[in-house]
C-alpha positions in Angstrom: 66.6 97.2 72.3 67.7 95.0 69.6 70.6 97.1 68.9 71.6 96.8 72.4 71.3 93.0 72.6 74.0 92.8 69.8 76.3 95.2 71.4 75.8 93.5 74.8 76.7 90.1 72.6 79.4 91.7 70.7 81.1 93.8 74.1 80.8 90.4 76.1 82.7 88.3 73.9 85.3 91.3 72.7 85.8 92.1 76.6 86.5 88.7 78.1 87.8 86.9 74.9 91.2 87.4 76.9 89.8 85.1 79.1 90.1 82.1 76.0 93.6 83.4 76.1 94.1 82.7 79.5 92.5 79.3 79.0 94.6 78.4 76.3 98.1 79.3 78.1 96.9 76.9 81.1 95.9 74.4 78.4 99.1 74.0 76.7 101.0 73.9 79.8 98.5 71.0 80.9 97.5 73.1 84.1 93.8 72.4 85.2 91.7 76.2 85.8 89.7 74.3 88.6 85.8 75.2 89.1 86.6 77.2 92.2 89.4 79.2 90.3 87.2 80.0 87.5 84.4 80.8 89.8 86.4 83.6 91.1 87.9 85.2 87.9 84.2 85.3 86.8 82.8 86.9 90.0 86.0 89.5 89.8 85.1 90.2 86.2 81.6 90.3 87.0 81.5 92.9 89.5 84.5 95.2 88.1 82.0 95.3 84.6 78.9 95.9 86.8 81.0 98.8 88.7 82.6 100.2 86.1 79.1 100.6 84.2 77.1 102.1 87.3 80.0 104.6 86.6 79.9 105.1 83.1 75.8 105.4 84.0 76.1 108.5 86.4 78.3 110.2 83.3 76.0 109.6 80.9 73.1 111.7 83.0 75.4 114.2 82.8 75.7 114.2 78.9 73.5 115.9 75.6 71.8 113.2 74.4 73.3 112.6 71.3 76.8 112.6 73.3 77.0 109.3 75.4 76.6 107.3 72.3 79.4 109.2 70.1 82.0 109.4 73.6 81.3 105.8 74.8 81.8 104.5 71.5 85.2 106.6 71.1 86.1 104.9 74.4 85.6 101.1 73.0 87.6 101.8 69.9 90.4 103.8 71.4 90.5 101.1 73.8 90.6 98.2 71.1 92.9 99.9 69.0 94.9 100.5 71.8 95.2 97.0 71.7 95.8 96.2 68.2 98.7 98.2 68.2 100.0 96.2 72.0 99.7 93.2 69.6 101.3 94.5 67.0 104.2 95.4 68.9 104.3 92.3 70.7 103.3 93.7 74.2 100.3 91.8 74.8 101.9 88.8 76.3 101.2 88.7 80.1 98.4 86.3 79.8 100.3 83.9 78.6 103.0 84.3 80.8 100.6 83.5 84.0 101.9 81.7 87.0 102.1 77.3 86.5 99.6 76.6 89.4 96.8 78.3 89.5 96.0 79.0 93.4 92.9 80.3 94.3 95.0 83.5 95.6 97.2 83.7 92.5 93.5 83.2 90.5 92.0 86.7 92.5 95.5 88.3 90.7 94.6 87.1 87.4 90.6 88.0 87.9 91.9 91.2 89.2 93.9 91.8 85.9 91.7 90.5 83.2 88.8 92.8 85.1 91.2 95.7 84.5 90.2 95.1 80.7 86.1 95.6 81.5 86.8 98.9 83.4 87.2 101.3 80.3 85.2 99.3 78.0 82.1 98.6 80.7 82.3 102.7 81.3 81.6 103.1 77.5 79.7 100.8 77.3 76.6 102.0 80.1 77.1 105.2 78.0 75.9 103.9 75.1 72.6 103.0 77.1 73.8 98.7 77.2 72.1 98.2 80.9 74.4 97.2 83.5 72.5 94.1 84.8 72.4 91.8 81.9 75.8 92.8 80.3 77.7 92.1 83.5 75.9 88.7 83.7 76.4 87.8 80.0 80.4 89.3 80.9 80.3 86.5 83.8 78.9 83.9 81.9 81.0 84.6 79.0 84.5 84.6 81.2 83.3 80.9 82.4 82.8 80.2 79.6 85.7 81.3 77.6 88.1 79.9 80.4 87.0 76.1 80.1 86.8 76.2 76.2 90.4 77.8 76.0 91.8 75.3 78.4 90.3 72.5 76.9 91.6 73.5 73.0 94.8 74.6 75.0 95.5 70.6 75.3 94.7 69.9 71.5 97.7 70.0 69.4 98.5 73.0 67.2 97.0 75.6 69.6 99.6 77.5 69.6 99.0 79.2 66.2 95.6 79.7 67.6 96.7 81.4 70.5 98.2 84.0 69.0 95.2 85.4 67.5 92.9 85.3 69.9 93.9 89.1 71.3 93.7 90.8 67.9 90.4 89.1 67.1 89.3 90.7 70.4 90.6 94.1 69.7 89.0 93.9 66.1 85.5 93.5 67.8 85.9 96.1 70.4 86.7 98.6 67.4 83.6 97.3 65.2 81.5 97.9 68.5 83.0 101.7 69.0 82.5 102.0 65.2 79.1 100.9 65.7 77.8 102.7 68.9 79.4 106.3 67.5 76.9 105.4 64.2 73.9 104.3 66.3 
């Protein structure tokens, strides 16, 4: 169980660190991510981590034991290194090229899109045996989280050079966490 609270830990803060991202883009552009607005990028990401593991779930009773470990973590490293090379070939700017006001509509598109992100890695994840329940919540918490702490250092001067970094550093955990799932 141990094993899986650090992968929860670890795939909660590698999945919705785009969220920081997010915050940050606001942040410099002196846009306030209002309560209501956060509330529902978190609920999106929430439920499309919960639904996409219920998936990854029925899969893995399908698998040989030894194989949803090995195939889920495949999945979360193809997935981050799918995004280190985005990053390295400078395609992984739509986050930062959000809308100016954040609507509560225009916040369902964004919640919609960073969600997109916990769909692959929430199915590899519930194959590795993480349990849906508490990873989703932890995923919801950490989007909240991430949101306000990227919009606040967003308004600090010299986040820019931060900024940048804040995808790979995501994409670096999600291939430690496929590295370590396929091991475990």
């Amino acid at each position: 169980m141990s094993s899986h609270f650090l992968s929860i830990v670890i795939f909660g803060i590698s999945s919705n660190i785009d969220c920081m991202a997010v915050g940050l883009s606001y942040g410099m552009k002196r846009k306030h991510i209002g309560a209501a607005a956060s509330l529902i990028i978190g609920v999106i990401s929430f439920m499309g981590t919960a639904l996409s593991m219920l998936f990854g779930k029925s899969i893995a009773l399908l698998l040989p034991p030894k194989l949803p470990n090995l195939l889920g973590g495949c999945i979360i490293f193809m997935i981050g290194a799918a995004g280190m090379l985005r990053s390295a070939l400078g395609r992984d700017k739509e986050h930062a090229e959000q809308a100016v006001m954040l609507t509560q509509r225009e916040a369902v598109v964004l919640g919609l899109a960073l969600a997109v992100n916990n769909i692959g890695l929430g199915v590899g994840a519930s194959i590795t045996g993480m349990s849906v329940f508490p990873t989703a919540l932890l995923a919801l918490f950490l989007c909240l989280l991430f949101l306000y702490i990227g919009s606040k250092l967003g308004r600090l001067k010299g986040t820019q050079v931060l900024g940048r970094y804040v995808e790979p550093f995501a994409n670096l955990l999600m291939i430690g966490l496929g590295i370590y799932e396929m091991l475990v």
